[in-house]
N, C-alpha and C positions, 0 to 999 in steps of 0.2 A: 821038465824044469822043476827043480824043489824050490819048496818055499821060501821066500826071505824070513829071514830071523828078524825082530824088534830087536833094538840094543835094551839090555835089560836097567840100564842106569837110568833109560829114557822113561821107561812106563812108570817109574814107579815117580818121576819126579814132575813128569808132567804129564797134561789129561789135554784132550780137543772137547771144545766147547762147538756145540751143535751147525753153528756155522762155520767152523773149519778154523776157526783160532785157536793159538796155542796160550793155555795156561799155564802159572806156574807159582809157587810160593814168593812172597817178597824176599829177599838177600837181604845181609845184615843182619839179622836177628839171633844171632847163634853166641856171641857174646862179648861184652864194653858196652851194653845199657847204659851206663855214666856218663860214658861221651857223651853217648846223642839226644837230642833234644827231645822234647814232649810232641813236638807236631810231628818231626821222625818218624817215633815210634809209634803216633798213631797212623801216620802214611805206611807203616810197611806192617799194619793187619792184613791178614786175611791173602788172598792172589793178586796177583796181575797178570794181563795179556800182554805178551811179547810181540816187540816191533816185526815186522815183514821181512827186514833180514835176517833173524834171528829164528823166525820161525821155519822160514824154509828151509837151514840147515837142520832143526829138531824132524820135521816133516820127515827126511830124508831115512834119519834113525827109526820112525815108526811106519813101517810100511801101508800097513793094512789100519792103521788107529781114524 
């Protein structure tokens, strides 16, 4: 049996956090600043952890992560 392959879109956008959740950067931020408001922008620093359904389809894409 060979290996499964990682999708490689997946490694690089999202990481598992030590108990088995999946992170990932906040959306939105790439560009229309002006729209959004000041609490927005500070809600979408830094990561989030992805809900349970979301995560078991990234799961699927990282075999071995």
């Amino acid at each position: 049996m060979p290996k499964m392959k990682t999708k490689s879109g997946v490694k690089k956008r999202f990481s598992l956090t030590s108990s088995g959740k999946v992170r990932s950067n906040q959306s939105g931020k790439k560009h229309g600043m002006v729209k959004r408001t000041k609490s927005q922008l500070r809600n979408q620093r830094g990561t989030t952890i992805l809900n349970d359904a979301d995560a078991r389809i990234i799961k699927k894409f990282m075999p071995y992560g």
